[in-house]
N, C-alpha and C positions, 0 to 999 in steps of 0.2 A: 295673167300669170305672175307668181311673184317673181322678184330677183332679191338678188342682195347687191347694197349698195352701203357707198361711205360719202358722207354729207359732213363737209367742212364750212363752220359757218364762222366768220371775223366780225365780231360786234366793237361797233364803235366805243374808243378808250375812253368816250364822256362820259358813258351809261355809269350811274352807281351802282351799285355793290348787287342791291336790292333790287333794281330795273334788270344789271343782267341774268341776274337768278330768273326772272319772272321770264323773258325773250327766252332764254335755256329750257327751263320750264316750259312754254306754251311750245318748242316744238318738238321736248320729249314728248308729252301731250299725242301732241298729231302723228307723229311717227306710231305712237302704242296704241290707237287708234286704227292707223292703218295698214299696223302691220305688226312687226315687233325689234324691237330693238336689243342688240345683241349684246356690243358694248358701247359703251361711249368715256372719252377722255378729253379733261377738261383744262390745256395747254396754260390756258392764263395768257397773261398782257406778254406779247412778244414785238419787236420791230419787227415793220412791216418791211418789204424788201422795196417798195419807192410808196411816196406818198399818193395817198388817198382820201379826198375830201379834204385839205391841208392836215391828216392825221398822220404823224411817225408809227402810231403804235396800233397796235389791235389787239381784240381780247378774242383766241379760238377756243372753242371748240368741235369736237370731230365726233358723230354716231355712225356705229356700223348697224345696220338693219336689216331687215329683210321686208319689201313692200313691191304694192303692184305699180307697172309701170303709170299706170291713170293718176295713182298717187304721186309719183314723180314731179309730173306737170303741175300738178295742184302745190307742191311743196317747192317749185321752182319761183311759180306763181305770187307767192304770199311770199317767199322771201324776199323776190325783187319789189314787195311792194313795202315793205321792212325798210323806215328810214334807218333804225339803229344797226341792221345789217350793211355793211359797207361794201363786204364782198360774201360769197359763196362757191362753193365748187361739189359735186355732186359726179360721183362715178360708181358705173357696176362694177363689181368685184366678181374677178374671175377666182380657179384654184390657182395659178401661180402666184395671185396679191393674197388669198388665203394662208398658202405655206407661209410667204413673207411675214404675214400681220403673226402668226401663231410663231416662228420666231422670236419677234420683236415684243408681241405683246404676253409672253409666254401663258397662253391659255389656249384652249384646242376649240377654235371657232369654225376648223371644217366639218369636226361630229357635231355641235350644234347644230351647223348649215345642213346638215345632212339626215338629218331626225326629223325638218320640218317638210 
């Protein structure tokens, strides 16, 4: 069964320009694949709140999607095996993080969520 989820991923600040596009790339990729991707917003080089791998900074991005949970694992899977990923974090999205993202990200991602 599907859910929906939001997938933050911190690509290391060594990657160029070019390598993070292609990392971004391969897991809009797997996500449209395995489901679909709703929104995604792409943070840029921020300081990281304590170092990781001696890196100050990281490059995020965040996709909101909707996928089965089997894909979860599979995308947990391949990110931990991601040396240029340094960190991830991956959570289902309830309607109270819904109200908040459509708020915040003023677009109406509960009638989307709710069509499919």
């Amino acid at each position: 069964m599907s859910a929906f989820y939001e997938t933050l991923i911190v690509i290391s600040p060594t990657v160029s320009e070019e390598e993070k596009q292609k990392i971004i790339y391969s897991y809009e990729s797997f996500l449209r694949r395995q489901g679909r991707i709703i929104y995604q917003i792409n943070w840029g080089k921020k300081k990281l709140a304590y170092i990781i791998n001696k890196n100050l900074f990281g490059i995020y991005h965040i996709f909101y999607c909707k996928i089965l949970k089997s894909s979860v694992k599979t995308l947990e899977k391949k990110l931990n095996q991601d040396e240029k990923v340094i960190r991830f974090l991956i959570i289902k999205i309830n309607n109270k993080a819904l109200n908040y993202l459509e708020s915040k990200v003023n677009i109406t991602l509960k009638k989307k969520f709710q069509d499919e």
